[in-house]
VOGU-3710 file (C-alpha; in Angstrom, 3 decimals, decimal comma):
1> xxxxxxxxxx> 80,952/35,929/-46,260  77,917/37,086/-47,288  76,245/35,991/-50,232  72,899/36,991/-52,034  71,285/34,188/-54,829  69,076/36,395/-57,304  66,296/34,228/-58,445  64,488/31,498/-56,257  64,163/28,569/-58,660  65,391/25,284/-57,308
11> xxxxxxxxxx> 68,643/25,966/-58,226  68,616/28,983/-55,977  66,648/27,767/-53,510  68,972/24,327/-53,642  72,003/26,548/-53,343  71,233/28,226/-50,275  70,453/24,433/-48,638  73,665/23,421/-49,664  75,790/26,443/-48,871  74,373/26,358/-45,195
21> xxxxxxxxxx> 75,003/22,903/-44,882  78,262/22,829/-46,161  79,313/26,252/-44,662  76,857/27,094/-41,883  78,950/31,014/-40,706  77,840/31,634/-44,595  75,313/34,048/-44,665  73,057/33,440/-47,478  70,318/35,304/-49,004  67,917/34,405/-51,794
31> xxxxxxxxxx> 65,714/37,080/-53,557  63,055/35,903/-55,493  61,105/38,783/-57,989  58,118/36,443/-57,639  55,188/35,733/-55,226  55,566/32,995/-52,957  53,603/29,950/-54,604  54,260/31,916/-58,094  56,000/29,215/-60,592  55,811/28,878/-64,157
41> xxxxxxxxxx> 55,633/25,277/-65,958  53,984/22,729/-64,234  55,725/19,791/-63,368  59,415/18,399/-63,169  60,808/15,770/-64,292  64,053/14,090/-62,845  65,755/10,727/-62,790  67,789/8,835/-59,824  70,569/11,199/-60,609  68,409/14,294/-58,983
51> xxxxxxxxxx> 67,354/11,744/-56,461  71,486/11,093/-55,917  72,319/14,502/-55,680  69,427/15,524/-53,272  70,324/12,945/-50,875  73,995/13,467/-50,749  73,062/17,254/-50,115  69,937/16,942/-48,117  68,505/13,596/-47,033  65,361/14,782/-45,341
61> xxxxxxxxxx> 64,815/17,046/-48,357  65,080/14,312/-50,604  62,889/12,239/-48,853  60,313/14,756/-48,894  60,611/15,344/-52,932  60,383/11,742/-52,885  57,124/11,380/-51,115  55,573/14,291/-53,717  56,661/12,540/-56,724  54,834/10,442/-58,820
71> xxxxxxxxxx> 56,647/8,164/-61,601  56,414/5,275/-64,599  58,164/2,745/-65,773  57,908/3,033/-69,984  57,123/5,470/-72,580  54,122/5,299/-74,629  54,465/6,934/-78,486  51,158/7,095/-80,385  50,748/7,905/-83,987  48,179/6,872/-86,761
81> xxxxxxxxxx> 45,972/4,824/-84,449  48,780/2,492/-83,161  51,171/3,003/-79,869  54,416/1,516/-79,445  55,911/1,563/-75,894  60,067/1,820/-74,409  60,820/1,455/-71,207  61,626/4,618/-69,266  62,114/5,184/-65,387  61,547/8,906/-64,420
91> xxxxxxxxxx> 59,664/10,492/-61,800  58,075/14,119/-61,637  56,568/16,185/-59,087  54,618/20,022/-59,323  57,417/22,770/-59,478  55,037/24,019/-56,899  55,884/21,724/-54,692  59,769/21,271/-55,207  59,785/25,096/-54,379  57,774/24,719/-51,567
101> xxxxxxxxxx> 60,297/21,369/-50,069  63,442/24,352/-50,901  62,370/26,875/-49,900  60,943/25,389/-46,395  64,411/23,505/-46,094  66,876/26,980/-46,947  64,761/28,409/-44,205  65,476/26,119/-41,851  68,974/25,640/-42,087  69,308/29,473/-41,823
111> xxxxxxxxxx> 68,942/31,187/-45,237  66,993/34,392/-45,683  64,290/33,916/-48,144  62,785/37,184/-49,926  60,213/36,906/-52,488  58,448/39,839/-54,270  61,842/41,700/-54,680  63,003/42,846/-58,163  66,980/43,416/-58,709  67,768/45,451/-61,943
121> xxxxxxxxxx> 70,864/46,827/-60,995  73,814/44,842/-59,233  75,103/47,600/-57,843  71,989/47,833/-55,070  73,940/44,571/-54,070  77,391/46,099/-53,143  77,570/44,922/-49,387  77,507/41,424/-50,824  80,867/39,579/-51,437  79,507/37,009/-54,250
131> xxxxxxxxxx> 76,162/37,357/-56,134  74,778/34,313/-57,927  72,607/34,921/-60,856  69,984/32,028/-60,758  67,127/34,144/-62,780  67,001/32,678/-65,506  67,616/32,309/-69,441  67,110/36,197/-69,639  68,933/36,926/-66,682  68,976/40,540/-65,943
141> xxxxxxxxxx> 72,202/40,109/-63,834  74,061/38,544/-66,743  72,968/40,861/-69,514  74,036/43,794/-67,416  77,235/42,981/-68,111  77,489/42,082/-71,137  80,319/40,748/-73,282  81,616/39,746/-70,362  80,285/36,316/-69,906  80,474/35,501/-73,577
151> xxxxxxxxxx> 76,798/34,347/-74,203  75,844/32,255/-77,125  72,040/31,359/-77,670  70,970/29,710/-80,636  66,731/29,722/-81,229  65,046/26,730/-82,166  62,494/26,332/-85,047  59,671/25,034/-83,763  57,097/26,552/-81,715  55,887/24,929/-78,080
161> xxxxxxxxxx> 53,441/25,835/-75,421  53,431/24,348/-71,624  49,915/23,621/-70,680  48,758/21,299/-68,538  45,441/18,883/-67,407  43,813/16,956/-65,306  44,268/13,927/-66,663  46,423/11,848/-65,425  48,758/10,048/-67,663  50,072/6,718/-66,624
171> xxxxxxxxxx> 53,243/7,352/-68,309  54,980/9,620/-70,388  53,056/9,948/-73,859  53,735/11,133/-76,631  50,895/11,657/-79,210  51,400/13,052/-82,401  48,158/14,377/-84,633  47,777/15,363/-88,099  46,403/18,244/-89,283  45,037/20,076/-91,862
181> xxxxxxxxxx> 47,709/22,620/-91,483  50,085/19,886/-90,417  51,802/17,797/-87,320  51,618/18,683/-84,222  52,465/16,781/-80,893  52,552/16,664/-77,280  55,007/15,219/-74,157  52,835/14,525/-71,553  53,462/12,793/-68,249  51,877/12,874/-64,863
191> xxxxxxxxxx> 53,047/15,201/-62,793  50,803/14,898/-59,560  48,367/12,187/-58,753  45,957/14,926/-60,033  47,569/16,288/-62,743  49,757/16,208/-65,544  52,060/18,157/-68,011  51,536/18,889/-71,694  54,334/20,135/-73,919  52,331/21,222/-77,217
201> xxxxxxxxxx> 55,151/21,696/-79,914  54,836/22,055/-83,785  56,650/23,226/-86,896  56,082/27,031/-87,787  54,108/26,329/-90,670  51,605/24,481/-88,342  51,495/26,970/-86,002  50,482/29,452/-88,287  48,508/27,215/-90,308  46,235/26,711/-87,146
211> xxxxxxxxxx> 46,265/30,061/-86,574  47,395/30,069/-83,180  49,894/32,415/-84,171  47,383/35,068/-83,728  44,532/33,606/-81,893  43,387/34,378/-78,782  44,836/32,069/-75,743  41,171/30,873/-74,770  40,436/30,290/-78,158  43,760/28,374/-78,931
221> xxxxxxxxxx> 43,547/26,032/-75,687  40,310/24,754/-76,899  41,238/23,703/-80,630  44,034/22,249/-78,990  42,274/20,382/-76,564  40,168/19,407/-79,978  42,980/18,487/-81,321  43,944/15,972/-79,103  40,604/14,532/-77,280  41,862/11,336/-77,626
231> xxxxxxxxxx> 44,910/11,051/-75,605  43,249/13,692/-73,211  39,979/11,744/-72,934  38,279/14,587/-73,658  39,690/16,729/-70,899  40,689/19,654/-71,689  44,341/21,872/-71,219  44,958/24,915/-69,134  47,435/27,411/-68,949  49,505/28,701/-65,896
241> xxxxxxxxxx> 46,554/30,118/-64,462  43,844/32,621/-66,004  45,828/35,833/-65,617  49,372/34,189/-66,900  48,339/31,210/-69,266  51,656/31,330/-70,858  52,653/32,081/-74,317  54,322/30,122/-76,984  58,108/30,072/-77,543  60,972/29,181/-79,628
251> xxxxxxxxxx> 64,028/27,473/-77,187  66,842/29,271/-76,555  69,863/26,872/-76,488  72,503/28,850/-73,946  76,347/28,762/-73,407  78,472/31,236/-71,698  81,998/31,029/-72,233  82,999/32,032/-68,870  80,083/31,796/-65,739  82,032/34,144/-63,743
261> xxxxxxxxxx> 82,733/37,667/-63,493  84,113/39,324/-60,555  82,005/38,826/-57,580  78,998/37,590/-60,018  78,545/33,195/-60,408  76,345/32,289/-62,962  74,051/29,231/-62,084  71,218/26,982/-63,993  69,269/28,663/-66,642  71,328/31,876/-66,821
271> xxxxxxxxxx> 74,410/29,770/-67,310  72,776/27,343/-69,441  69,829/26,238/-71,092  69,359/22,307/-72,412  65,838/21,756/-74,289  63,113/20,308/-73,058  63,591/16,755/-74,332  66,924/16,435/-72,688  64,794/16,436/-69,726  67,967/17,419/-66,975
281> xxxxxxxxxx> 67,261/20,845/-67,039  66,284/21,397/-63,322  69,142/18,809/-62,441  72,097/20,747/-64,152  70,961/23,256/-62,167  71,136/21,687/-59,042  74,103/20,455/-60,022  75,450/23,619/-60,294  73,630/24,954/-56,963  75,782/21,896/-55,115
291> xxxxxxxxxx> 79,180/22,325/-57,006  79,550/26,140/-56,171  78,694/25,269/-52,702  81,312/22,652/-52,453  83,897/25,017/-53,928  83,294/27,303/-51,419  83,443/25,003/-48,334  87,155/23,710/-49,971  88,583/26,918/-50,358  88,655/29,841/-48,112
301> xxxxxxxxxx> 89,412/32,655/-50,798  86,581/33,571/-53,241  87,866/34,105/-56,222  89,636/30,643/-56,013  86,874/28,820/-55,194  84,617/31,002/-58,159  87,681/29,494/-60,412  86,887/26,300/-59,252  83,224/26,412/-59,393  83,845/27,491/-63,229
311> xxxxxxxxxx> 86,221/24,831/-64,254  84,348/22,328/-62,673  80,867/22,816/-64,069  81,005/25,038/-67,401  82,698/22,795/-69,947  80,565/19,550/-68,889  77,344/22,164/-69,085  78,049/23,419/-72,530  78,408/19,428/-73,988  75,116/19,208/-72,804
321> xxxxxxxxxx> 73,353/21,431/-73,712  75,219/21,090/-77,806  73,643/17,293/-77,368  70,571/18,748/-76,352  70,388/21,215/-79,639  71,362/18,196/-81,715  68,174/16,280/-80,251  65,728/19,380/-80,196  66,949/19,029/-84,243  65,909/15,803/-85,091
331> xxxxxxxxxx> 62,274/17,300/-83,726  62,630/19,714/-86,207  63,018/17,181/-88,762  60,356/14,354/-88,328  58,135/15,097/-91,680  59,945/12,739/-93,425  59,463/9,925/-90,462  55,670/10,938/-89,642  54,359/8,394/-92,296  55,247/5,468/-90,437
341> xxxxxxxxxx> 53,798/3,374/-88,088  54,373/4,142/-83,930  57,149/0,954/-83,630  58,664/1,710/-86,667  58,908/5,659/-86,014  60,391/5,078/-82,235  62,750/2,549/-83,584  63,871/4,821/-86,563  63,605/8,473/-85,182  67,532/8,442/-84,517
351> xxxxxxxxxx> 67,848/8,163/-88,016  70,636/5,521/-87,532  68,733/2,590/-88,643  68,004/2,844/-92,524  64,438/1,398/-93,969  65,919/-2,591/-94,475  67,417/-2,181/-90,763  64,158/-1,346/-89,261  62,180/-4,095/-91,056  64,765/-6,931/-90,493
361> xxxxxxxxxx> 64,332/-6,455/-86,775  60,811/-5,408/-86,666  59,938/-8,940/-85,244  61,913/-8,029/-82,914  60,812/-4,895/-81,765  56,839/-6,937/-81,897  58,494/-9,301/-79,108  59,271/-6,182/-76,626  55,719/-4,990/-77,074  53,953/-8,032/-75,503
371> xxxxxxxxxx> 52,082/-7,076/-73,122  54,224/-9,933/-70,591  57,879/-9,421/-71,903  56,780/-5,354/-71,319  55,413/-6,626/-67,665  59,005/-8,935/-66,857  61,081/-6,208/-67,873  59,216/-3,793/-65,367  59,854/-6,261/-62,729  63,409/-6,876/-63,429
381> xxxxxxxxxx> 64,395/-3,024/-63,395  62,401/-2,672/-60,258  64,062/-5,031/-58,769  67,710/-3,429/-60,237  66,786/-0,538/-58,478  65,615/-2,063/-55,530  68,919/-3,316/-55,179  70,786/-0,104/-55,602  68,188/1,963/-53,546  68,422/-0,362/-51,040
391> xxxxxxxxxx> 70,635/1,320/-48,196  68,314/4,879/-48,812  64,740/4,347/-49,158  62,884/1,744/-47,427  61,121/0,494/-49,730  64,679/0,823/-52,143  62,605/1,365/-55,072  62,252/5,014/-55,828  58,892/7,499/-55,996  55,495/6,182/-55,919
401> xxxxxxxxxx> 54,264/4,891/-59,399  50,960/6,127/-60,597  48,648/3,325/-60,801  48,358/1,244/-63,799  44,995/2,412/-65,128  43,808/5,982/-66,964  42,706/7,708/-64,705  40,184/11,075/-65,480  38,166/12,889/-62,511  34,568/12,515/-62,982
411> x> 32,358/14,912/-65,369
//
């Protein structure tokens, strides 16, 4: 069978792996419309699930995403001078380099690799027996035909902007700012030991408010960087690079009620899209990458195992990315919660603790933010995943963990 993957993201790229693992006579070949070393976003964020799935797939892949990553061990939310911190495991490496580990693994194992090659038309594919459509949330396969897929997208309210910076964050931060024209916030977290990832987002009336709704890109980065010279440390953001330094965007929240369509699988992005602050969005894909594999190593006709690859994936995709939506909303709707202090905002940004709630237990919430109690409960979920690591990494407990301290490169 031979099979062509349009689009060389990592759920292409992690398809082609798997496929040739699980069916090595499989020809397989990915086309890519970028550069190689061409990646938007900067970095990626994934928990031991991704780890799980990688090493089921592709142990000496995973190892080698492992030894890229960096990771922490809490959150850190900051607003009106005060922080409040919740612990969080995740680790996150450069999409640069999780392309590079892919695409240097599908080669190996056998997979044809293309990059600079646009596809507009499916039809310049006929020789293929299945196409995957891994290019993304504006997929040019899937739109070319249509109703048949049954796409849904929904577009968020606010406005965000990757960027990122070279300071590194010791954890994943989120500082929110006030404005003249209003709030406006960041997610930040490390995403190299050299580097990290900032996720500007606002309300529309901020964005315009700053102007950046018009102003140029240069111009913008540097208020922003203004903005938020605090938790930056006076460092300031970049974009993509200087000829692509991204734009901002509204989210497009994606279902399709069927991802298949003749010889045509849909896969990650162009099948689905969860926001940002569900933060699975490269593993769903992968996900997918490793179910449709599977489903074609269990059954020998195509169409069967396409069925299978459906029924398996679409329905559990879809869930997420409706709880995703109903997150990305509560984002939407923090003015009301933006007077409070950072423990009582983290504690009572669900909005299923009412005002008496969250000041009955706000001793308790003090307790967890000792600086020891936040230092024993590092240890002890180390040590739980220690334990369950145990039989795959040496040292059982996960990616590296950027050091303790701030750190900023010298002026």
């Amino acid at each position: 069978m031979d099979v062509v993957c349009v689009g060389g993201g990592p759920a292409g790229l992690f398809f082609a792996v798997c496929a040739r693992r699980r069916v090595p006579g499989l020809s397989v070949r990915v086309v890519e419309r970028t550069r190689p070393g061409a990646t938007s976003g900067w970095g990626v964020t994934y928990s031991d699930r991704l780890m799980d799935l990688l090493h089921a797939n592709d142990p000496g892949g995973a190892a080698e995403v492992r030894a890229r990553s960096v990771a922490w061990h809490e959150q850190e939310w900051r607003l009106h001078g005060s922080s409040a911190y919740v612990p969080h495991f995740r680790s996150a490496l450069e999409r640069s380099a999780l392309l590079e580990i892919l695409t240097r693994r599908a080669v190996e194992l056998g997979a044809e690799v293309e990059f600079g090659q646009e596809v507009d038309d499916v039809s310049a594919l006929r020789g293929a027996d299945l196409v995957v459509a891994a290019d993304g949330v504006g997929s040019r396969v899937r739109r070319q035909f249509g109703e048949h897929f049954g796409t849904t997208t929904v577009t968020g309210r606010n406005r965000y902007l990757w960027l990122g910076t070279d300071r590194v964050f010791p954890r994943m931060t989120f500082p929110f700012e006030r404005t003249d024209a209003g709030w406006i916030w960041m997610h930040a977290y490390p995403s190299s030991r050299t580097s990290s990832t900032c996720v500007v987002e606002c309300p529309p009336e901020t964005w315009e408010g700053l102007g950046l709704d018009t102003m140029p890109t240069d111009q913008g980065l540097r208020l922003l960087a203004e903005v938020f010279a605090e938790p930056l440390r006076g460092r300031p953001l970049t974009g993509r690079s200087a000829h692509d330094p991204g734009s901002w965007q509204r989210f497009q929240h994606l279902t399709n009620q069927s991802w298949v369509h003749e010889n045509v699988a849909l896969m990650g992005d162009a099948a689905h899209a969860a926001h940002f602050t569900w933060a699975s969005g490269t593993r769903l894909g992968m996900t997918d990458a490793a179910a449709l594999a599977e489903s074609l190593a269990a059954e020998r006709d195509p169409a069967a195992a396409l069925a299978a690859y459906d029924r398996r994936r679409r329905e559990r995709a879809n869930r997420t990315v409706e709880s995703a939506r109903r997150r990305a909303e509560r984002w939407e709707q923090l003015d009301g919660q933006l007077d409070r202090d950072a423990l009582t905002f983290v504690y009572g940004k669900s909005g299923r603790r009412d005002e008496a709630t969250l000041r009955r237990l706000r001793p308790v919430y003090q307790v967890g933010q000792l600086g020891v109690v936040r230092a024993a409960g590092r240890r002890a979920r180390a040590a739980r995943r220690w334990y369950r690591n145990r039989g795959r990494w040496p040292s059982g407990n996960g990616a590296p963990v950027v050091p303790a301290g701030d750190r900023v490169p010298s002026r």
